[in-house]
Each structure stands twice: as structure tokens, then as C-alpha cells.
ZADO-1210 file (C-alpha; in nm, 4 decimals, padded with zeros to 6 digits):
<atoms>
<atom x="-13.6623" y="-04.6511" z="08.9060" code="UNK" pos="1"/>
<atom x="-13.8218" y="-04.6575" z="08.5873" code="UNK" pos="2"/>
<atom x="-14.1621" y="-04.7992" z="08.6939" code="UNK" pos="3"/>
<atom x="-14.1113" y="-04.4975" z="08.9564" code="UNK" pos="4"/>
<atom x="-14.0494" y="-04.2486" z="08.7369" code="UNK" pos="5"/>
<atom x="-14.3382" y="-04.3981" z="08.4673" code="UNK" pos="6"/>
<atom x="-14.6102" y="-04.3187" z="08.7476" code="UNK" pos="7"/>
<atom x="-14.4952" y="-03.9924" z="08.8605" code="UNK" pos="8"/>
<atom x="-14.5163" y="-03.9004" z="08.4926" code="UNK" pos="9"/>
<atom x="-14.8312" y="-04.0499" z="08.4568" code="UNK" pos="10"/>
<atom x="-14.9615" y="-03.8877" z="08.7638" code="UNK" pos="11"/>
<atom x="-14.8382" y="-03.5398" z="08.6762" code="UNK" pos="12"/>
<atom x="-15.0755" y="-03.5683" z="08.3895" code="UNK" pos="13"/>
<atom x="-15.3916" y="-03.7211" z="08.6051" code="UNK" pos="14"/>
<atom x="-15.3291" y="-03.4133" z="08.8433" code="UNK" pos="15"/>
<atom x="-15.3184" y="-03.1364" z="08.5660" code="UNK" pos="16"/>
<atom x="-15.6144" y="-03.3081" z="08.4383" code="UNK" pos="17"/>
<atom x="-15.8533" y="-03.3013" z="08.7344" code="UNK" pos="18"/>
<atom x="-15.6990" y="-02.9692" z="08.8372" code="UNK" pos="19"/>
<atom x="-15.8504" y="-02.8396" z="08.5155" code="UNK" pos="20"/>
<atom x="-16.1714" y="-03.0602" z="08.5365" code="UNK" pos="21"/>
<atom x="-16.2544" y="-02.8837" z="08.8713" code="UNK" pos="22"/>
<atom x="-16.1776" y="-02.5281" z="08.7782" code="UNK" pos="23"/>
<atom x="-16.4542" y="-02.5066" z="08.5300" code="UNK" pos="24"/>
<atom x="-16.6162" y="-02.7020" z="08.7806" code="UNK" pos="25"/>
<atom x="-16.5690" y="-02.3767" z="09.0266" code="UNK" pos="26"/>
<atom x="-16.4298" y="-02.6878" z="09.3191" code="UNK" pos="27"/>
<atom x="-16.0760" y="-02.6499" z="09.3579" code="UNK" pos="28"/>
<atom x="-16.0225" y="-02.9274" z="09.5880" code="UNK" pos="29"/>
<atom x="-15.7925" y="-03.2096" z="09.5033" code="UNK" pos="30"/>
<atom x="-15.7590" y="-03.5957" z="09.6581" code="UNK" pos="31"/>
<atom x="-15.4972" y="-03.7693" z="09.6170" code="UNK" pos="32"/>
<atom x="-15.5272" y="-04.0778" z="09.3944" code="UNK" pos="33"/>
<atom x="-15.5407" y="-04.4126" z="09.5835" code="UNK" pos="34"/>
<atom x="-15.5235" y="-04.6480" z="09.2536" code="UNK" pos="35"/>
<atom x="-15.1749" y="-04.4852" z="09.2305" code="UNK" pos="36"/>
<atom x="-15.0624" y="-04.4651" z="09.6312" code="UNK" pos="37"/>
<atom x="-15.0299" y="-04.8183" z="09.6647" code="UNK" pos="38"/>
<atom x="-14.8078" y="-04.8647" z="09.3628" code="UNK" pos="39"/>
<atom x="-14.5564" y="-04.5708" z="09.4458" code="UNK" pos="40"/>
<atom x="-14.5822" y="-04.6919" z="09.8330" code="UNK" pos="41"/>
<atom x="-14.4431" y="-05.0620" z="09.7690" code="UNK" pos="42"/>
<atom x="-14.2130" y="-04.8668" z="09.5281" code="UNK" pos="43"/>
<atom x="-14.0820" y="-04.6487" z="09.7983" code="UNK" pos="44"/>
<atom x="-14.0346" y="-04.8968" z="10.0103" code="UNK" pos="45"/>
<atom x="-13.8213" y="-05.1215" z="09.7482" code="UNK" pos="46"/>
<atom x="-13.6230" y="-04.8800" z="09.7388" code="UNK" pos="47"/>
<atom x="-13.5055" y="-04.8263" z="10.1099" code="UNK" pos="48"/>
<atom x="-13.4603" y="-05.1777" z="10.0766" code="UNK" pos="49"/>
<atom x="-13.2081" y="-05.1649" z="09.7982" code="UNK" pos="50"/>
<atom x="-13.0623" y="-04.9110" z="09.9927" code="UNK" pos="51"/>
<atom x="-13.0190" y="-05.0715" z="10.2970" code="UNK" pos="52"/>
<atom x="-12.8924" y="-05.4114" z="10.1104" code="UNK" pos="53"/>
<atom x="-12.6044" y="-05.2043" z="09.9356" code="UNK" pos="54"/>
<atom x="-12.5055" y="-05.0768" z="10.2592" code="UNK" pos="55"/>
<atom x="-12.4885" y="-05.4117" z="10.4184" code="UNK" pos="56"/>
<atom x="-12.2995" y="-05.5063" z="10.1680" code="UNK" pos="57"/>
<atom x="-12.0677" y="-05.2302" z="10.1693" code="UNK" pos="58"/>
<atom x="-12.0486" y="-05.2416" z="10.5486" code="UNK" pos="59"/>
<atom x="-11.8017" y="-05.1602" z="10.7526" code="UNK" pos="60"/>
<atom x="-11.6909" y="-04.9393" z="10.4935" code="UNK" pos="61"/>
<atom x="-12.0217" y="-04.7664" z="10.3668" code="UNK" pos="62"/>
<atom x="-12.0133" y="-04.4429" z="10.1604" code="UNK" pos="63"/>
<atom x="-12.3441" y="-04.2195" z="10.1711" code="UNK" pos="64"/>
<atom x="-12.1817" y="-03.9184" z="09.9889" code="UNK" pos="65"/>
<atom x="-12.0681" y="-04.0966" z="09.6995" code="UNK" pos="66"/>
<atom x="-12.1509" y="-04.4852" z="09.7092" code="UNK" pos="67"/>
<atom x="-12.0002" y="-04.6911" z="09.3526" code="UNK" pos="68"/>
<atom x="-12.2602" y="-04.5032" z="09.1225" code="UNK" pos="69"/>
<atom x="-12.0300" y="-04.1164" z="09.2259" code="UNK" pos="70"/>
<atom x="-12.3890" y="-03.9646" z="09.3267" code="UNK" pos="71"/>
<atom x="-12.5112" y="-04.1503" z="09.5911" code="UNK" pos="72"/>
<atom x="-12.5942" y="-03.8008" z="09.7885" code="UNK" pos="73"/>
<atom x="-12.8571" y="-03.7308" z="09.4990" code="UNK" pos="74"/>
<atom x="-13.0419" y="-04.0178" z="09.5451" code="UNK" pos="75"/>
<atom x="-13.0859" y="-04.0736" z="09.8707" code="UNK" pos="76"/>
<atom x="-13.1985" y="-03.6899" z="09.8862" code="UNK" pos="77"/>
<atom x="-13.4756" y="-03.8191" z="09.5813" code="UNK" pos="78"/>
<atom x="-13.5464" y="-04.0976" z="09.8336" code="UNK" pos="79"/>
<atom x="-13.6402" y="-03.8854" z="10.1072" code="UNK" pos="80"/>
<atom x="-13.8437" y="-03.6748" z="09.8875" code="UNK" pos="81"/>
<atom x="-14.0233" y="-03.9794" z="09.7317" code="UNK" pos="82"/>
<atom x="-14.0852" y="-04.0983" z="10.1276" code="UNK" pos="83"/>
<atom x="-14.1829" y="-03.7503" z="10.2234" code="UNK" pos="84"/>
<atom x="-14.4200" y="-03.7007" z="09.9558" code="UNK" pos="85"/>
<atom x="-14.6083" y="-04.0633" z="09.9958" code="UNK" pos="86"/>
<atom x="-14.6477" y="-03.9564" z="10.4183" code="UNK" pos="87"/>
<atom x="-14.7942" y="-03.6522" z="10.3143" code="UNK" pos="88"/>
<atom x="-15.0265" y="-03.8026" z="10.0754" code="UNK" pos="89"/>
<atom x="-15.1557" y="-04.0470" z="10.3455" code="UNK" pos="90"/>
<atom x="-15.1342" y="-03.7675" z="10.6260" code="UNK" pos="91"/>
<atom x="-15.2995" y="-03.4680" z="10.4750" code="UNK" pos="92"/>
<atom x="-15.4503" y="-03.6561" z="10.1895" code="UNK" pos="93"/>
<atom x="-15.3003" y="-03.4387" z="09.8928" code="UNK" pos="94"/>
<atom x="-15.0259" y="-03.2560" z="09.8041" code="UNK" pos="95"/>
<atom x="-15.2188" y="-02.9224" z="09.7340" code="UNK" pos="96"/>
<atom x="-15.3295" y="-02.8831" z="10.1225" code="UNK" pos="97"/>
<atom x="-15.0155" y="-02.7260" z="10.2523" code="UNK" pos="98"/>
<atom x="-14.7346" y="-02.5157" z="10.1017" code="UNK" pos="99"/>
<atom x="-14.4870" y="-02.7848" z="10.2513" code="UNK" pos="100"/>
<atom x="-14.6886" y="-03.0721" z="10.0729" code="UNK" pos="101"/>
<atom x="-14.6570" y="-02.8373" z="09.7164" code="UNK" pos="102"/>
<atom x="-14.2813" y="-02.7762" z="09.7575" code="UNK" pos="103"/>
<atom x="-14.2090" y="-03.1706" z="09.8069" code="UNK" pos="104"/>
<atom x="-14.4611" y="-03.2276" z="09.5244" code="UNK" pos="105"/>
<atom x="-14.2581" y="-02.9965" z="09.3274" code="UNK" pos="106"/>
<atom x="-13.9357" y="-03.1455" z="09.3715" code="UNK" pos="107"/>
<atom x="-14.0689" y="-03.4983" z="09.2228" code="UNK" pos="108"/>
<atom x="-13.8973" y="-03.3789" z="08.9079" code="UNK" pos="109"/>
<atom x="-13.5740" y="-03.5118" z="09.0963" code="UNK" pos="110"/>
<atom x="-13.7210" y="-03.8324" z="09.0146" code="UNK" pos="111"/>
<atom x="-13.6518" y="-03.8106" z="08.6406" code="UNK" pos="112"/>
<atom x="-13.3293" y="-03.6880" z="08.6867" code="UNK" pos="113"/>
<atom x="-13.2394" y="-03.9437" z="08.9038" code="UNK" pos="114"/>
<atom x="-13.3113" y="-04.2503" z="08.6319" code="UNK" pos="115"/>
<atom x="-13.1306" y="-04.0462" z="08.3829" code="UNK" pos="116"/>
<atom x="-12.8164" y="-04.0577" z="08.5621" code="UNK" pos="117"/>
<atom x="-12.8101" y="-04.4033" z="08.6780" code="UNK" pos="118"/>
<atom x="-12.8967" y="-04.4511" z="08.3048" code="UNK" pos="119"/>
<atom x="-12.5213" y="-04.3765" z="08.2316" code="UNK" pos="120"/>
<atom x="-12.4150" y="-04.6140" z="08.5163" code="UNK" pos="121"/>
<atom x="-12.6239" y="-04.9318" z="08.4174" code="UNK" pos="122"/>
<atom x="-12.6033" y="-04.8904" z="08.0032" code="UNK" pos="123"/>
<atom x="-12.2169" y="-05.0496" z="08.0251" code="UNK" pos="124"/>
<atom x="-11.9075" y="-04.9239" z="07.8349" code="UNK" pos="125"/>
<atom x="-12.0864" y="-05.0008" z="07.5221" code="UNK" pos="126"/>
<atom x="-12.4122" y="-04.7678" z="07.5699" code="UNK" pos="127"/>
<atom x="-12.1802" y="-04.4789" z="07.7304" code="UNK" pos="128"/>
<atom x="-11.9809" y="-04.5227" z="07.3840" code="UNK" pos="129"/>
<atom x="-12.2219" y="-04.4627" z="07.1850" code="UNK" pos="130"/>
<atom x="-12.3547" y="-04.1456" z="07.3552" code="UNK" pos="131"/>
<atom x="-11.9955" y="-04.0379" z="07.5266" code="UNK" pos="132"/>
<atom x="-12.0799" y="-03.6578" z="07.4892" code="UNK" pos="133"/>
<atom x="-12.4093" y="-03.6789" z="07.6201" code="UNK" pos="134"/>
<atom x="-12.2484" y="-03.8751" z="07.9242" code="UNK" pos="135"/>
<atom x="-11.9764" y="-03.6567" z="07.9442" code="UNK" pos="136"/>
<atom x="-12.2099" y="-03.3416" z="07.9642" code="UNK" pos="137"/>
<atom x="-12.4361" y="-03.5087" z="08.2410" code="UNK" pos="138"/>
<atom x="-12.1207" y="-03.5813" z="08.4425" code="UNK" pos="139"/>
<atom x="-11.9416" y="-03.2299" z="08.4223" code="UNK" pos="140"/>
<atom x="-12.2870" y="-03.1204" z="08.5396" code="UNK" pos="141"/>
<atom x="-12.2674" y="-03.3241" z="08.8266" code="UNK" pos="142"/>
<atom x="-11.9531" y="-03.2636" z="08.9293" code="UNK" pos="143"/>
<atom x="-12.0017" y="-02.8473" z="08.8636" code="UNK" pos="144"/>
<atom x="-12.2399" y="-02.7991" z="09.2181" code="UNK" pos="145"/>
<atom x="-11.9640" y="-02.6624" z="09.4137" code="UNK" pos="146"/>
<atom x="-11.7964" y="-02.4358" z="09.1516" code="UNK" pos="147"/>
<atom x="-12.1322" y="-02.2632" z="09.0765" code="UNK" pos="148"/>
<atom x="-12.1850" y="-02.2095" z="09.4569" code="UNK" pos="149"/>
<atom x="-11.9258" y="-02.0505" z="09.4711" code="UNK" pos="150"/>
<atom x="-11.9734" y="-01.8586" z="09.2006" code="UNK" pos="151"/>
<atom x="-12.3239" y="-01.7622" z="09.2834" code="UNK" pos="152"/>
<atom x="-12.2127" y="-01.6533" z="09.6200" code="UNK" pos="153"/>
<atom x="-11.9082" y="-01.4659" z="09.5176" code="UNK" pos="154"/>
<atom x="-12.2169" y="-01.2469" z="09.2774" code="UNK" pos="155"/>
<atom x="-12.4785" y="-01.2016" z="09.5550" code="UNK" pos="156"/>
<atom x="-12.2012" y="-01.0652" z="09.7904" code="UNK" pos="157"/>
<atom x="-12.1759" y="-00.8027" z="09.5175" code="UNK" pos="158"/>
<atom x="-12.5257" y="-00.7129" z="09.4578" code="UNK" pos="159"/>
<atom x="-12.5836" y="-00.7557" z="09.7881" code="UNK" pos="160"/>
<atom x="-12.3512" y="-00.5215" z="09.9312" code="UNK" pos="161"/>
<atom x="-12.4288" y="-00.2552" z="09.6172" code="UNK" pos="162"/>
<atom x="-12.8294" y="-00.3153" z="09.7106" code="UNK" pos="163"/>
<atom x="-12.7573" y="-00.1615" z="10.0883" code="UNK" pos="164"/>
<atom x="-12.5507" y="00.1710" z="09.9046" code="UNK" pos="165"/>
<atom x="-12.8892" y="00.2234" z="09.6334" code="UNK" pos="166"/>
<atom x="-13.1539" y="00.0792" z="09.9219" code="UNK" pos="167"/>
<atom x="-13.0070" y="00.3497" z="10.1678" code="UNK" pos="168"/>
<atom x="-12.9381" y="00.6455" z="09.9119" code="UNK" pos="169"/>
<atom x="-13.3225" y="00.6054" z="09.8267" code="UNK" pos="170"/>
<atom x="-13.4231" y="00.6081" z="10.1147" code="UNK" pos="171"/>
<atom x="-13.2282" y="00.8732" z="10.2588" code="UNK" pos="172"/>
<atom x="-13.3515" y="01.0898" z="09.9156" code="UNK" pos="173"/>
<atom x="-13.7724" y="01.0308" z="10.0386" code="UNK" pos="174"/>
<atom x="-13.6612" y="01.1550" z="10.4148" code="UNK" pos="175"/>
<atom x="-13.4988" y="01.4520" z="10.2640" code="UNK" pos="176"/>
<atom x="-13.8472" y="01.4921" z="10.0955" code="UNK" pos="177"/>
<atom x="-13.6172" y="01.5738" z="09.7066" code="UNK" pos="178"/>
<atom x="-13.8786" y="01.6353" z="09.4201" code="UNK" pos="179"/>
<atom x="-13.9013" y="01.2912" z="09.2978" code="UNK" pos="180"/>
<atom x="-14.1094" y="01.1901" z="08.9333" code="UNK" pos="181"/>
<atom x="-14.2379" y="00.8673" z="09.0173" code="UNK" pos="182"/>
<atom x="-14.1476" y="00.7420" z="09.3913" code="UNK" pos="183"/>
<atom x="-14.3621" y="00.4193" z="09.3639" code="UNK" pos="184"/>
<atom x="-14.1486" y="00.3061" z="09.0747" code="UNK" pos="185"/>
<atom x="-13.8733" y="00.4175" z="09.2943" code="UNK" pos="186"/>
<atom x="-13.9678" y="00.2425" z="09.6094" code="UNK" pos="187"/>
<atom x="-14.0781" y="-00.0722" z="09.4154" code="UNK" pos="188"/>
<atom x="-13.7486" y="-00.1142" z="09.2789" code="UNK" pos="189"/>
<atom x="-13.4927" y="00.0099" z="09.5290" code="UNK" pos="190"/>
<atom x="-13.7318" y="00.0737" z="09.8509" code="UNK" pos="191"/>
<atom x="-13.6162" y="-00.2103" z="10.0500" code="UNK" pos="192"/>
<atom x="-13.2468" y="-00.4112" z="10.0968" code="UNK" pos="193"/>
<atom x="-13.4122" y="-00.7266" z="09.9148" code="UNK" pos="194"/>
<atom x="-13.5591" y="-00.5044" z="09.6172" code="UNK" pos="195"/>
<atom x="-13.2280" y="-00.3552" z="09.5518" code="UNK" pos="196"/>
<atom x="-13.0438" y="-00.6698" z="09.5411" code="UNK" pos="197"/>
<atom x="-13.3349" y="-00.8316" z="09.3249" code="UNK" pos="198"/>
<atom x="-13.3128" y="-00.5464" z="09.1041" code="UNK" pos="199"/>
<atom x="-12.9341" y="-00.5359" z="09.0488" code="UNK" pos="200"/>
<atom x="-12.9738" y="-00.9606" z="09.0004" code="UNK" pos="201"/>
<atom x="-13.2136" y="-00.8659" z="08.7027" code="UNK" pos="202"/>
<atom x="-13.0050" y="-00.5970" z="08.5625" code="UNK" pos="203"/>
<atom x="-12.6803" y="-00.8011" z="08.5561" code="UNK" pos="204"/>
<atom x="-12.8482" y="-01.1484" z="08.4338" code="UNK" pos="205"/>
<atom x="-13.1146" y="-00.9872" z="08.1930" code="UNK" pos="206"/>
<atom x="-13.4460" y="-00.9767" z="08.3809" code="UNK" pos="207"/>
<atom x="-13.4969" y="-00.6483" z="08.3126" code="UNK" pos="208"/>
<atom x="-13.3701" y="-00.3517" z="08.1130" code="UNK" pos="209"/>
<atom x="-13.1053" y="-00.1722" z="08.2800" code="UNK" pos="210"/>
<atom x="-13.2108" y="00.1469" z="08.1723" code="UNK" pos="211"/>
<atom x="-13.5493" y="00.0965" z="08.3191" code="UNK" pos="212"/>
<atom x="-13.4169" y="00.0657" z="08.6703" code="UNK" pos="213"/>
<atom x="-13.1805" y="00.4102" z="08.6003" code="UNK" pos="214"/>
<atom x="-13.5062" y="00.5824" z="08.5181" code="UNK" pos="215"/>
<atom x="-13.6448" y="00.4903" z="08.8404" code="UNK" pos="216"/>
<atom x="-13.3508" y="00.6261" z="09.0722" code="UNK" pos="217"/>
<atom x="-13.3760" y="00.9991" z="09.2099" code="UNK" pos="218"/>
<atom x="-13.3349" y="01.2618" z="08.9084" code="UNK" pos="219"/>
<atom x="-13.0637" y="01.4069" z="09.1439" code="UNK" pos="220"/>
<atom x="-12.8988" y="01.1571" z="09.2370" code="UNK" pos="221"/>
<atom x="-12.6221" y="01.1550" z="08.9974" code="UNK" pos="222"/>
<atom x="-12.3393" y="00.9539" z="09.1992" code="UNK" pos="223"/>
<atom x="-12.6196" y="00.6781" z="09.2245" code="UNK" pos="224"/>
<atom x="-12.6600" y="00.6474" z="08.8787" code="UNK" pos="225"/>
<atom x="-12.2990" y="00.7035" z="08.8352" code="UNK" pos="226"/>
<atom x="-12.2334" y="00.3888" z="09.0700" code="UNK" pos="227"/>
<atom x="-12.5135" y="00.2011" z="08.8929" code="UNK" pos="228"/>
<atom x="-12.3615" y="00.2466" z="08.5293" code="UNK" pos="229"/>
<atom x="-12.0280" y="00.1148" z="08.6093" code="UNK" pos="230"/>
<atom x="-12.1769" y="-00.1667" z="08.8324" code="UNK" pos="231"/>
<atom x="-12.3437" y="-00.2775" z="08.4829" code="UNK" pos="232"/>
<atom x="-12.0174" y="-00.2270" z="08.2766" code="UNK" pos="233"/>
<atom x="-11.7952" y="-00.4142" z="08.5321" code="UNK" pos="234"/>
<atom x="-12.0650" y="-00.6862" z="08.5893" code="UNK" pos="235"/>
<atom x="-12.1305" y="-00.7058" z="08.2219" code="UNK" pos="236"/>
<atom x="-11.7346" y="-00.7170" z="08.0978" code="UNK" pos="237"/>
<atom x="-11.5767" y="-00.8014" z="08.3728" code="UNK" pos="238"/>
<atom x="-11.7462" y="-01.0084" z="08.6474" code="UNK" pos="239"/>
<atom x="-11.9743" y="-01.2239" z="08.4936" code="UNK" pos="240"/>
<atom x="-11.7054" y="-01.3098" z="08.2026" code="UNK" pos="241"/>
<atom x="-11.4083" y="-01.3997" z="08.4599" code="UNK" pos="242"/>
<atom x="-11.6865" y="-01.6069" z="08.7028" code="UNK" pos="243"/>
<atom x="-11.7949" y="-01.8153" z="08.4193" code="UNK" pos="244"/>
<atom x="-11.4343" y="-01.9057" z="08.2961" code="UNK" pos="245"/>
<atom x="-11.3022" y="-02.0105" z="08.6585" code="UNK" pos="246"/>
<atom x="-11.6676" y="-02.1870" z="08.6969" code="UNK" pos="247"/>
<atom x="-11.6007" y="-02.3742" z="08.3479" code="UNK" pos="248"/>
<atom x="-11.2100" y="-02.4177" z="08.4157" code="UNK" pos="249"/>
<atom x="-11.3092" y="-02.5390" z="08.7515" code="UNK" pos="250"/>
<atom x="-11.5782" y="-02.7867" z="08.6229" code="UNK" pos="251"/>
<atom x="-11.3492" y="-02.9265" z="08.4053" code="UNK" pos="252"/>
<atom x="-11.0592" y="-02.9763" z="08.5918" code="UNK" pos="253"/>
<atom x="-11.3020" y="-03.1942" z="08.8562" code="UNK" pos="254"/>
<atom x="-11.4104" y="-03.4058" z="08.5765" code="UNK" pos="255"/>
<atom x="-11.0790" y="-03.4543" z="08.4228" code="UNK" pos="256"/>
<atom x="-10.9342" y="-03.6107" z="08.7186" code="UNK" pos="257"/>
<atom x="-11.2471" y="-03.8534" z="08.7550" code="UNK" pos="258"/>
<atom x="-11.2079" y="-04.2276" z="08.7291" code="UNK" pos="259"/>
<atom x="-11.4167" y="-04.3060" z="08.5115" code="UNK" pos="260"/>
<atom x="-11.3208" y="-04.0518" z="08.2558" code="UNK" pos="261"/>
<atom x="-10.9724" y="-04.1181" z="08.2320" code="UNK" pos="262"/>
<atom x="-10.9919" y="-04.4723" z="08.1524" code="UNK" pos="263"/>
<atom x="-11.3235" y="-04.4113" z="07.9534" code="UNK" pos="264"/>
<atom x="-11.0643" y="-04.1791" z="07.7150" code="UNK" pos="265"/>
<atom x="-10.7733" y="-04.4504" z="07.7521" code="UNK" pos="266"/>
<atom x="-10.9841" y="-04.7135" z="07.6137" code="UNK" pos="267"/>
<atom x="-11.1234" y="-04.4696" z="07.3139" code="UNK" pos="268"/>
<atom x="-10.7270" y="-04.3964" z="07.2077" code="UNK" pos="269"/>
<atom x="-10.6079" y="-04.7528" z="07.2339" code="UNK" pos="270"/>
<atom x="-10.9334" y="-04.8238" z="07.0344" code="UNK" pos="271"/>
<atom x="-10.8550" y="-04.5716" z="06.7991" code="UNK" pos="272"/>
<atom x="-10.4733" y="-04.6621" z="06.7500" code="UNK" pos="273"/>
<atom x="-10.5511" y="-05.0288" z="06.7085" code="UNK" pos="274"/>
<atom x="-10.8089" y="-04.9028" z="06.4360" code="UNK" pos="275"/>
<atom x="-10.5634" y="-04.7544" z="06.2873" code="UNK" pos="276"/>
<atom x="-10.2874" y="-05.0469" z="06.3019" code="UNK" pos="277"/>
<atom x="-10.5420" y="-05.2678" z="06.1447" code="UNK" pos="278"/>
<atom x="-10.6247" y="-05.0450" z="05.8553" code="UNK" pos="279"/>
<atom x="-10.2614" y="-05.0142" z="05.7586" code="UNK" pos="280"/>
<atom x="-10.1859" y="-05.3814" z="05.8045" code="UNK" pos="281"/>
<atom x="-10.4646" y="-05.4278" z="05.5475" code="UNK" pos="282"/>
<atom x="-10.3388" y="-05.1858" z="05.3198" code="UNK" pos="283"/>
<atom x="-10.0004" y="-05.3539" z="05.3400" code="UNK" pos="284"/>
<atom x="-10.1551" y="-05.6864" z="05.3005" code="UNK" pos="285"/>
<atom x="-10.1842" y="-05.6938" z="04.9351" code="UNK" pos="286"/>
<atom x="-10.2951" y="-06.0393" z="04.8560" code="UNK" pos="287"/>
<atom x="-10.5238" y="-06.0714" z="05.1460" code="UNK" pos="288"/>
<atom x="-10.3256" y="-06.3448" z="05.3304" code="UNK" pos="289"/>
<atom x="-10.3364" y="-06.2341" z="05.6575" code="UNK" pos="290"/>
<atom x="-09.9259" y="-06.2424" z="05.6505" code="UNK" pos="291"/>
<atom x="-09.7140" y="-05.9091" z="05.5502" code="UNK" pos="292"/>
<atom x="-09.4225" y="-06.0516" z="05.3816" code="UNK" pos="293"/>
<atom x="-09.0752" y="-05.8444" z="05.3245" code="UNK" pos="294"/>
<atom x="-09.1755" y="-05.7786" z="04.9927" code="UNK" pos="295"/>
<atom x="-09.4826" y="-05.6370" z="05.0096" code="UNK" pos="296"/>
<atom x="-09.3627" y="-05.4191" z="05.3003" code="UNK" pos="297"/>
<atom x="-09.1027" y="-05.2763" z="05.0547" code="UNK" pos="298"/>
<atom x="-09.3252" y="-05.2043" z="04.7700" code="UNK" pos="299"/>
<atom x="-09.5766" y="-05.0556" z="05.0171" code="UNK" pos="300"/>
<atom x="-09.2625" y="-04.8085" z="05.1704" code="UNK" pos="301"/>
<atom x="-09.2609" y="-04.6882" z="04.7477" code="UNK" pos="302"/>
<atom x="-09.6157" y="-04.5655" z="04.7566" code="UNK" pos="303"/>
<atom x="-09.5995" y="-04.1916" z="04.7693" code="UNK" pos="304"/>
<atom x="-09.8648" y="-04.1470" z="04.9729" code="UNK" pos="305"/>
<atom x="-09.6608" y="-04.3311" z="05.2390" code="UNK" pos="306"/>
</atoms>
């Protein structure tokens, strides 16, 4: 994974490189490397190996989803991009020569991503110590996918349904032929169903200045703009504050109840109170003998401070 990830870095920077060189070249054509092919192809395959080994091993009762590492899903979907990506480079001979080649291209980035988190999995208890917030973080991220779909879908129904009420008050306002200032600015940003939704998404989630997009609705149409100014107050107080809570209380409560937390947090407090035990045994200890006698217990119990 890390020789992997070493080349695709490496590679990003030959690409950007000769994408560059042939620009001021005036050739924008672009071939695929074949120094680097043959390296990421016995990688690639390596790698469906290990896969099918663990699953051999695992078998009868093999686990795709979540597999001992917890994210097994996420790399087998970076394995099928990585395999993707090296037929297309042998197919069509470079990534730039189809818009399906440039989106798999794109999502090589998984890649990195991918040898952080098994980072966590293969640095022990010790490593994941020393770094336990970082490793927390990366794991609450993990385990936050299905809250924020949720989340995001519960604000696109919104917008989406509020984009049909301004897409068809618009419209309805151009038919009617009303004296309108500017209806290019109008059209551009409520003409259509998807420009009214994409317009409410950048007025909620700071794309653009709200008060831009009430400039560009009809002069007369003051219910729209009535409608519009409360969507942004209830969005803006309301909606987006109570969606992020549940999202975070929701994250949270899915990480909390994973394995390797809890016991990860057991170990840090039974650390911690031992820690503690030894420190006051010490103190106790006051000639160092590695015994606590009833006498020094009792002149210890007279110290103030205890």
C-alpha cells in the first residue's frame, strides 16, 4: 500500500509536469507512462491476491462489508478503482482520452486515504496511543457516512421542493410578460428546477450572497421574496443548526459503541488509575524500600495535603 500510494504520488507529479510541458508546447496529448504501468500492474495484482488469501482464510464465514480492519467496503471499492484505472491505461492508453478514464483517474486520491486508515490498524496499541485523537477523529469519520446521508438528503428534499415553488413562480412571471429589470440574471438563477435548487444550496451553505439571489427575483413578486427570506432564516437558525447536532450526536453514538473504542478507553483508565496507585505508593514509601510499613502509612494519613 505504501509503495502504491508512493507511485501514484509520484505520478501525479510526472502528469502535471508533462501536462504543462505540452501546453506551451501547443500538443495537448498525453501517454500514459509505461516505466510506471508495470510497477502499479504487479501492484494491483498483489493486491487481489491479498484479498483473495484473507478470504480463504476467513472462509466459510467471509465479511466483504466490514472484514477485521471495520472498512473492508473502502478498500475493495479503492481496489476496483486501482484495477479500473490500470485497464484503462492499457485500453485507451491514458487517462485523459475519455471522461470515464478522468473520473477513475480522479478518484486515485482514494488511494492515500486508504494507507492512512490501515495506518491506524497496523501501528498497534502503542502507535494509536500516542496519536489517540487523531485516530479517534479518522474513525468517527468513518463511521459518520450514513448520518450525513441522511442529513444531506433530509436538506435537498427542502431545497428541492422550495426550487419547484421559485422555478415555477419565475416562470409563470416571464409568460405573464411582468416588467422585469434584468431577466437573464433571473433566468440564470431561478430559470430552470436544477438552477433553483443550486441556487437555494448556495444561499443556505454560503456560495453566494443571499441578497444577490433576492435581487434577481421579479420586483413584484413579493410572496417570493417573502418565502425566500424566511427559507434563509429557518435554514440559517433552524435547519442547518438541528441537522448538524443529530449528524454529530449520531456520529458519536456509532463510535461510542465500537469495539475498539471501548476497550481502547478501558485500557487508558486502568492505565491511568494504576499511574496513579504507583505515584501514591511512592509518596508513601518514604525510605525508598519498596515496602509501606504501618508507620509510615500513619505519618503519611497526618500530611495535610492528604
Amino acid at each position: 500500500l505504501l509503495l502504491d500510494t508512493i507511485l501514484f504520488i509520484y505520478e501525479q507529479l510526472r502528469v502535471s509536469d508533462k501536462i504543462l510541458v505540452s501546453r506551451e508546447a501547443g500538443t495537448m496529448s498525453f501517454e500514459a507512462d509505461m516505466a510506471l504501468m508495470v510497477p502499479l500492474d504487479i501492484i494491483c495484482c498483489l493486491l487481489w491476491v491479498d484479498l483473495f488469501i484473507w478470504l480463504i482464510i476467513e472462509f466459510p464465514k467471509c465479511d466483504l462489508v466490514f472484514g477485521p480492519e471495520g472498512f473492508r467496503w473502502f478498500t475493495n471499492l479503492v481496489l476496483i478503482q486501482n484495477t479500473v484505472d490500470v485497464i484503462s491505461m492499457h485500453v485507451q492508453g491514458s487517462r485523459l482520452s475519455s471522461n470515464f478514464a478522468l473520473v477513475v483517474f480522479q478518484l486515485s486520491c482514494l488511494r492515500v486515504v486508504r494507507l492512512l486508515a490501515m495506518f491506524f490498524v497496523l501501528a498497534g496499541a502503542r502507535m494509536q496511543r500516542k496519536v489517540g485523537e487523531l485516530h479517534i477523529m479518522v474513525r468517527a469519520l468513518f463511521g459518520a457516512f450514513q448520518p450525513l446521508l441522511w442529513c444531506s438528503l433530509l436538506i435537498f428534499v427542502t431545497i428541492f421542493v422550495l426550487g419547484m415553488f421559485f422555478s415555477q413562480g419565475v416562470l409563470t412571471a416571464i409568460v405573464r410578460g411582468e416588467a422585469i429589470a434584468d431577466v437573464d440574471a433571473m433566468l440564470r438563477d431561478w430559470g430552470t428546477l436544477w438552477r433553483s435548487t443550486f441556487s437555494l444550496y448556495n444561499a443556505i451553505l454560503g456560495g453566494r450572497e443571499w441578497s444577490s439571489l433576492y435581487d434577481t427575483l421579479a420586483p413584484d413578486y413579493i410572496f417570493a421574496k417573502t418565502v425566500f427570506v424566511f427559507f434563509n432564516c429557518f435554514t440559517v437558525i433552524a435547519l442547518l443548526n438541528i441537522v448538524t447536532a443529530v449528524f454529530i450526536k449520531c456520529a458519536f453514538l456509532r463510535f461510542e459503541s465500537d469495539r475498539a473504542f471501548v476497550v481502547q478507553v478501558e485500557l487508558e483508565s486502568k492505565r491511568d488509575f494504576l499511574k496513579t496507585m504507583r505515584r501514591i505508593f511512592e509518596e508513601v514509601d518514604q525510605d525508598g524500600s519498596g515496602k509501606i510499613v504501618f508507620e509510615e502509612m500513619c505519618n503519611h494519613l497526618k500530611d495535610p495535603d492528604v
